[in-house]
C-alpha positions in Angstrom: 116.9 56.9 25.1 119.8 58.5 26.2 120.4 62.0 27.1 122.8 63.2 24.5 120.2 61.8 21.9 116.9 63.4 23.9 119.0 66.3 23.7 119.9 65.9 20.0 116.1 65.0 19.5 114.9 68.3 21.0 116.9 70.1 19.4 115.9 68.9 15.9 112.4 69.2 16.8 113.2 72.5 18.0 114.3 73.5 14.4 111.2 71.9 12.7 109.2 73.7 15.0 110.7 77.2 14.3 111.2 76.7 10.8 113.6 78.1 8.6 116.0 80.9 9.8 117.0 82.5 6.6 116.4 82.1 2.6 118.5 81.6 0.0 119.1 84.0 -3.0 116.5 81.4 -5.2 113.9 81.8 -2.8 111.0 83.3 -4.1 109.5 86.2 -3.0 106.4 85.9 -0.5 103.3 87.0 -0.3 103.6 89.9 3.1 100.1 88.1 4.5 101.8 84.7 4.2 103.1 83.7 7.1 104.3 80.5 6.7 103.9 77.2 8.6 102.7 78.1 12.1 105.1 77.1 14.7 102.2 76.2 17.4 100.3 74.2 15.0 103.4 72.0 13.8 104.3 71.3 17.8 100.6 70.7 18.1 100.7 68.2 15.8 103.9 66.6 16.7 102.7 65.9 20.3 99.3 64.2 18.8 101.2 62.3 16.7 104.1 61.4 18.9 103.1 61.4 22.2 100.6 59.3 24.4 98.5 61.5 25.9 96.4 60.2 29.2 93.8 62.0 30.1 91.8 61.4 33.8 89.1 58.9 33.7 85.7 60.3 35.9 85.5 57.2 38.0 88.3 55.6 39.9 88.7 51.1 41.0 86.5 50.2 43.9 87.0 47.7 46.0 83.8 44.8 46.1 82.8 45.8 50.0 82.8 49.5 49.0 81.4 50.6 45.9 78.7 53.2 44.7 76.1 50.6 44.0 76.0 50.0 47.8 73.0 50.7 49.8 73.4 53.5 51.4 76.8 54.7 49.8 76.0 58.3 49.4 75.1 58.4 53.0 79.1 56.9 53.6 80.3 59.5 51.9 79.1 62.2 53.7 79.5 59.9 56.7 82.8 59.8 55.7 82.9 63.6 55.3 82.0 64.2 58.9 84.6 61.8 60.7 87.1 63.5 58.3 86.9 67.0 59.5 86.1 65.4 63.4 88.7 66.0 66.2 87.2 63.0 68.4 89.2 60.8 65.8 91.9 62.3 68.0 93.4 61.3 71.3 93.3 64.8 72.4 90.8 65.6 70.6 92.2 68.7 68.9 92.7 67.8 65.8 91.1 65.7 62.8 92.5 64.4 59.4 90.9 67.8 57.9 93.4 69.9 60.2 96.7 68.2 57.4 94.4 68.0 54.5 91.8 70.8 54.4 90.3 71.5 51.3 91.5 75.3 51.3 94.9 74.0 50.7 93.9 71.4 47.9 93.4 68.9 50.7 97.2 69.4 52.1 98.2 72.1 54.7 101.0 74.0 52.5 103.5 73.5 55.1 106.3 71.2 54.7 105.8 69.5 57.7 102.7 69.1 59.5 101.9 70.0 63.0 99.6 66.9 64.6 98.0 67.1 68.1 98.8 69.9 70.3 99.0 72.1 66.9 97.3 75.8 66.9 95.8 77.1 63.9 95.5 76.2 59.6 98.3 75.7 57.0 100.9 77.5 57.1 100.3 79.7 59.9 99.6 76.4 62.3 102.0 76.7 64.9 103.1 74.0 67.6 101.0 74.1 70.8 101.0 72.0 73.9 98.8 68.8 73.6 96.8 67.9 76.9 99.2 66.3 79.1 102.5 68.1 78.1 104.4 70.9 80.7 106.4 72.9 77.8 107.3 73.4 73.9 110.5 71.9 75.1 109.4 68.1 76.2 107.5 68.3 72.9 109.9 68.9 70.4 109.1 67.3 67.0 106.6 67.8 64.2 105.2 65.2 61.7 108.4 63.7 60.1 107.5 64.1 56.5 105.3 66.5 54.4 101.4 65.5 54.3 100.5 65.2 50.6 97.2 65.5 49.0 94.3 63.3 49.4 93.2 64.7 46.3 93.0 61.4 43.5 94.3 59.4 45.8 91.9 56.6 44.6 94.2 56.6 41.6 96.9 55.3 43.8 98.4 52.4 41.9 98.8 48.9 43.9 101.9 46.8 44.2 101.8 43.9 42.3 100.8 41.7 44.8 97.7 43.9 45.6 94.8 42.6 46.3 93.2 44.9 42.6 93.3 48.1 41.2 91.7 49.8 44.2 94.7 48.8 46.4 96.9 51.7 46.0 100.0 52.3 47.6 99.7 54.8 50.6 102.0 56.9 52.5 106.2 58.1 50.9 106.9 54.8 51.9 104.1 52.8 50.9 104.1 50.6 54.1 100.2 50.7 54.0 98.2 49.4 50.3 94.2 50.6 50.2 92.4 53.5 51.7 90.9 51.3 54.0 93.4 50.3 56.1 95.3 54.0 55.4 92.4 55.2 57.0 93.6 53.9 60.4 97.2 54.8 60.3 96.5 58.4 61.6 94.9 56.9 64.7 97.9 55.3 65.7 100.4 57.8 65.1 101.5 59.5 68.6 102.8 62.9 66.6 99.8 62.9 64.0 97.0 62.1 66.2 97.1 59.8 69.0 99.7 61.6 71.4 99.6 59.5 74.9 95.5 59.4 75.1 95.8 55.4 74.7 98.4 53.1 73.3 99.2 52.6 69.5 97.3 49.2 69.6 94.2 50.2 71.4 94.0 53.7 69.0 91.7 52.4 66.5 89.0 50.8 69.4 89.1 53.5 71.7 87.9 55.9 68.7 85.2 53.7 67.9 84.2 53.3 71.4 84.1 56.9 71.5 81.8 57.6 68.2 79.4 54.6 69.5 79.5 57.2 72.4 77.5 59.8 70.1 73.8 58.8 69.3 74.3 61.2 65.9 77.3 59.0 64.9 75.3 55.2 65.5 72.2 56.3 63.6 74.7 57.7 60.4 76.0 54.4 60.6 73.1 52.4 60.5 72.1 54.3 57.4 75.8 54.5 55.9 75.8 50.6 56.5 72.0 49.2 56.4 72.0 45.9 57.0 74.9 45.6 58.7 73.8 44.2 62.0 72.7 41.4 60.3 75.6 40.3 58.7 77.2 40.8 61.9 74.9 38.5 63.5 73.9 41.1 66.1 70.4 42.1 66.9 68.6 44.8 66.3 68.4 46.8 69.3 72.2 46.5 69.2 72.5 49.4 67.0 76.1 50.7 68.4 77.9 47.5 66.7 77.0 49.5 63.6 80.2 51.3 64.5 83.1 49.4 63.8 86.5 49.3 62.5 85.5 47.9 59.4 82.8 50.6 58.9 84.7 53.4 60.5 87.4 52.5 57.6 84.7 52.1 54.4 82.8 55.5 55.6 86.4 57.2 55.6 87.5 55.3 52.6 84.4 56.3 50.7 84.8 60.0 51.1 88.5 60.3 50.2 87.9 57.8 47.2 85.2 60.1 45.7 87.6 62.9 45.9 88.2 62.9 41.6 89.4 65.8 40.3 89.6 66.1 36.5 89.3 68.6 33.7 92.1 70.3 33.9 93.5 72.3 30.8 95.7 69.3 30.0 93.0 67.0 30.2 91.5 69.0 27.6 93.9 69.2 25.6 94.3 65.3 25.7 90.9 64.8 24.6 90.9 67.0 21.4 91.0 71.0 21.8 94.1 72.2 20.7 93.8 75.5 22.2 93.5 74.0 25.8 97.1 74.5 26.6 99.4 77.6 25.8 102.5 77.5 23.7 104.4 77.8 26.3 103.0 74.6 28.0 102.8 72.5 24.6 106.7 73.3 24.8 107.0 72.2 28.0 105.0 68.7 27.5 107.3 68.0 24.7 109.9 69.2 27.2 108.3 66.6 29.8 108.7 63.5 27.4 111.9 64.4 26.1 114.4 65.1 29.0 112.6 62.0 30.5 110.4 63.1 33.6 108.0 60.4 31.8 110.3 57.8 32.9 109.0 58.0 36.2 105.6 60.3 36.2 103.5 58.6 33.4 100.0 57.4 32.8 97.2 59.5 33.4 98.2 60.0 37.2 101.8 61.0 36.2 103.2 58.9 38.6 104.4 54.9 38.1 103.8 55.2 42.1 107.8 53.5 42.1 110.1 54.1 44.9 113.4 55.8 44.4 116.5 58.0 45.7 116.6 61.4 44.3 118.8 62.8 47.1 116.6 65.5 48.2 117.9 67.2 51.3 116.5 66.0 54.3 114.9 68.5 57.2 113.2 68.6 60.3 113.2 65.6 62.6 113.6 62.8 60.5 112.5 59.2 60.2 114.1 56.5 62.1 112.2 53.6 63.9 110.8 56.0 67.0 111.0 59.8 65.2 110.0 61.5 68.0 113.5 61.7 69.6 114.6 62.0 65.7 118.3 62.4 64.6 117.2 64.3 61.4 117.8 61.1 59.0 115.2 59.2 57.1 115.7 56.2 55.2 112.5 55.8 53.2 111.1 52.4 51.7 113.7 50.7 53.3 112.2 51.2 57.2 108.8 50.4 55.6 108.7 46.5 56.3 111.3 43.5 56.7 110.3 43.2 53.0 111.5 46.2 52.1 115.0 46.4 53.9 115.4 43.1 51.1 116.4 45.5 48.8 119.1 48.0 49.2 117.6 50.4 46.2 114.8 51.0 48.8 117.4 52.8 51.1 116.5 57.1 51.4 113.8 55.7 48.2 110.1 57.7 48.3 107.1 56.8 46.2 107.0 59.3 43.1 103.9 61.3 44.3 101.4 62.0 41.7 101.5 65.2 39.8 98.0 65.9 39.1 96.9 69.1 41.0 101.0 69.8 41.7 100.7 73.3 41.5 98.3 73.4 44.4 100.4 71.3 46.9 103.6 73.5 47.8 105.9 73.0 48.8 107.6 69.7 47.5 109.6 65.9 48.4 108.4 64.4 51.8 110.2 67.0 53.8 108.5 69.9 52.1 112.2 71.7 53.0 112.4 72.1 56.1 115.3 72.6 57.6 117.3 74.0 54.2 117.7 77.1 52.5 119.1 78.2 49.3 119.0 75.5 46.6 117.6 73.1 48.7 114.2 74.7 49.2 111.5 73.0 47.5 108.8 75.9 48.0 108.1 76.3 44.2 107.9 74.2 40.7 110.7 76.5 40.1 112.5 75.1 42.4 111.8 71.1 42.1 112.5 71.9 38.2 116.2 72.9 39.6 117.0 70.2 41.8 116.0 67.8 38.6 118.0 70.6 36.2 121.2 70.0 38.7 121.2 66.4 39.1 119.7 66.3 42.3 121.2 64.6 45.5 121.0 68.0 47.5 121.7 65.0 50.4 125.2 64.2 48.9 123.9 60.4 49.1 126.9 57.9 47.6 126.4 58.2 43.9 125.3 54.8 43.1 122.7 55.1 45.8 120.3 58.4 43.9 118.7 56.6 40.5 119.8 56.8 37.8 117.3 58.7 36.1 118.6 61.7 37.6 121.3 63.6 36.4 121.8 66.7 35.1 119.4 68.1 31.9 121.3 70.8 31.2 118.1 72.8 30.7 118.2 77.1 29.8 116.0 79.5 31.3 113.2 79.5 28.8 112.9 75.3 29.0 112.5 75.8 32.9 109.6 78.0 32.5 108.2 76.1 29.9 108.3 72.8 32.1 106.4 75.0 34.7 104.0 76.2 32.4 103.6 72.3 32.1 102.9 71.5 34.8 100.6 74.2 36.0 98.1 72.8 33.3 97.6 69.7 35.4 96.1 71.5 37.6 92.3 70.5 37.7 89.1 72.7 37.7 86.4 70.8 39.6 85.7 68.2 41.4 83.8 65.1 39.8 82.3 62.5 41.9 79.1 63.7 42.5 78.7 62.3 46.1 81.4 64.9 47.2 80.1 68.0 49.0 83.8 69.7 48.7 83.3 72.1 51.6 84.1 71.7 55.8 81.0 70.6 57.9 79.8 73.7 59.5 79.5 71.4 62.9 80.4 67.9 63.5 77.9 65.3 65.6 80.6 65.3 68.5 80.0 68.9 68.7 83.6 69.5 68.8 85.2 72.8 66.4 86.2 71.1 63.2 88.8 73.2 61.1 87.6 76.7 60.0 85.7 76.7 57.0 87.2 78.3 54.6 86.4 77.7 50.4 87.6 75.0 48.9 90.2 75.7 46.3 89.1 73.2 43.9 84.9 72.7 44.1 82.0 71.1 42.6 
């Protein structure tokens, strides 16, 4: 559909929805207590009949060697709870995956870029710090490149089509890693995130495992995450330490960011039947959502086809190219990913379209999160993203046949904008489902290192 005829489209159902303006000279009088066709109720039943509607499902694809029905998989879960939130994961053991994805901040950090190793303090008041082995701020000059999205429903990620099944979503803004298993190890590896110079990027994932077999605590949660598993390793018994692996250190942190299903959210609701689950001003802004096209891109119950493509959103901070950490402020997406990737020049400054379930929870927005821009460019609100769309996008000034071509300007007014963010504050969900999740931050961690501050989870059991 094009946009003249969405517009054309929305405005007609615009007028059905308001009803007649004025009456003629042969209209009838009224009864004063009859009010006439209610202007919710007609939208109402426009969207049911004219819209798919996709409400979350309560479980999410499992892969065969991790699933509930494993021995021992509530014990992974919280197993996989407890390496989360662990700074030993790290080189410098300062910082653990719950430091960019802490549950206070709907499992992100609400800055736009994070702060890795060497970082001092939670979300957005972390600031840089000096990890072991650095003299000054100025030999460590660089953040992470790109803003750290949610882990919440990531389990809904969906795969490429050569992935392995359903459970091998796509991971990172470039997608250069399918499956939460093997996204668990990327972290390791990464010198800014959480390595920093304590070994080299191919030795990261076995000198954290040598470490945790290290910790008594850590080999017997194993052994009961995993029972069995020294027999199908072929190991004996009183070889309890090969419990911890890299295959099980992956499953264990796998398992606990899989179960992290969020659901019943007012637009879920409203999906599966009550009609009074969403405001008028957010039934006006789902129409909105279809109509002006953001389905194109964010559909299915995720709201997200999980595609890659250039919107032209200004770039900040350090950048992206092959070695960031010396970073000339560009970042060409997809396209660094792989060799496979560079096959298609589309995938050139093209991001994965991030998922917006729980959106109004994750400020602020794109993979740089703003940094580095000011004035229109400044994704800190859904006001704002809804303005870069409303404008065309390309803050970048990227050639024109390089953004996609699903953006362009929607020529919305003031009132549409606010009903779009009405929108999309209803995905925002009220619990979490999976009941193998304990939502909070471990108290204390086996390696008896501090793991983040505990602080309430903004979205709980």
């Amino acid at each position: 559909m094009t946009f003249e005829l969405r517009r054309a489209v929305m405005l007609s159902a615009g007028l059905l929805v308001m009803g007649p303006v004025g009456c003629s000279d042969d209209d009838s009088p009224t009864d004063p207590g009859d009010t006439g066709p209610d202007p919710e109720a007609q939208l109402t039943e426009r969207i049911r009949t004219e819209l798919e509607l996709w409400p979350l499902s309560e479980t999410v694809p499992y892969p065969a060697e991790n699933r509930p029905s494993d021995a021992g998989y509530a014990e992974r879960v919280e197993l996989g709870r407890l390496l989360f939130f662990d700074p030993l994961l790290s080189g410098p053991e300062d910082i653990s995956c719950g430091h960019c994805h802490h549950p206070a901040f709907a499992w992100g950090d609400g800055r736009g870029l994070s702060i890795g190793v060497g970082g001092e303090g939670l979300g957005p008041d972390r600031e840089r710090g000096l990890p072991r082995g650095e003299a000054s701020l100025e030999t460590w000059e660089f953040f992470t490149p790109r803003n750290s999205p949610t882990v919440l429903d990531v389990g809904r990620n969906l795969p490429f089509e050569s992935g392995e099944g359903p459970w091998d979503g796509r991971m990172f803004w470039d997608g250069r890693t399918s499956g939460l298993e093997a996204q668990a190890r990327s972290p390791l590896r990464s010198r800014d995130e959480m390595r920093h110079d304590s070994y080299t990027t191919h030795d990261a994932v076995g000198e954290v495992i040598d470490k945790l077999r290290g910790v008594p605590e850590y080999v017997q949660l194993f052994m009961d995450a995993f029972p069995g598993v020294l027999d199908e390793l072929g190991v004996p018994e009183d070889f309890e330490e090969f419990a911890v692996n890299g295959n099980t250190y992956s499953r264990a942190i796998a398992a606990y960011e899989r179960e992290l299903i969020t659901g019943d959210s007012p637009y879920d609701r409203f999906a599966r039947g009550d009609d009074d689950a969403l405001t008028p001003s957010q039934k006006r802004g789902l129409w909105l959502f279809h109509e002006v096209g953001c389905v194109d891109c964010h559909s299915g119950p995720t709201f997200s086809d999980f595609e890659f493509r250039a919107l032209g959103v200004k770039q900040g901070g350090p950048g992206k190219p092959p070695i960031h950490e010396r970073g000339d402020g560009s970042d060409i997406g997809r396209f660094a990913a792989n060799p496979e990737a560079q096959l298609d020049p589309a995938n050139r400054w093209a991001f994965r379209t991030p998922s917006l379930r729980n959106v109004a929870l994750t400020a602020p927005y794109f993979h740089t999160g703003g940094v580095g821009t000011a004035g229109d460019a400044d994704y800190q609100t859904l006001r704002q993203v809804v303005e870069f769309f409303d404008r065309g996008g390309n803050d970048e000034g990227l050639p024109p046949d390089a953004v996609h071509p699903f953006v362009r300007p929607l020529g919305l007014v003031e009132s549409q904008s606010d009903d779009l963010v009405a929108f999309l504050e209803s995905l925002t969900s009220t619990r979490i489902l999976s009941p193998y999740i304990d939502p909070t931050v471990p108290a204390e961690v086996p390696s008896g290192l501090a793991p983040p501050p505990v602080l309430p989870p903004v979205i709980g059991n």
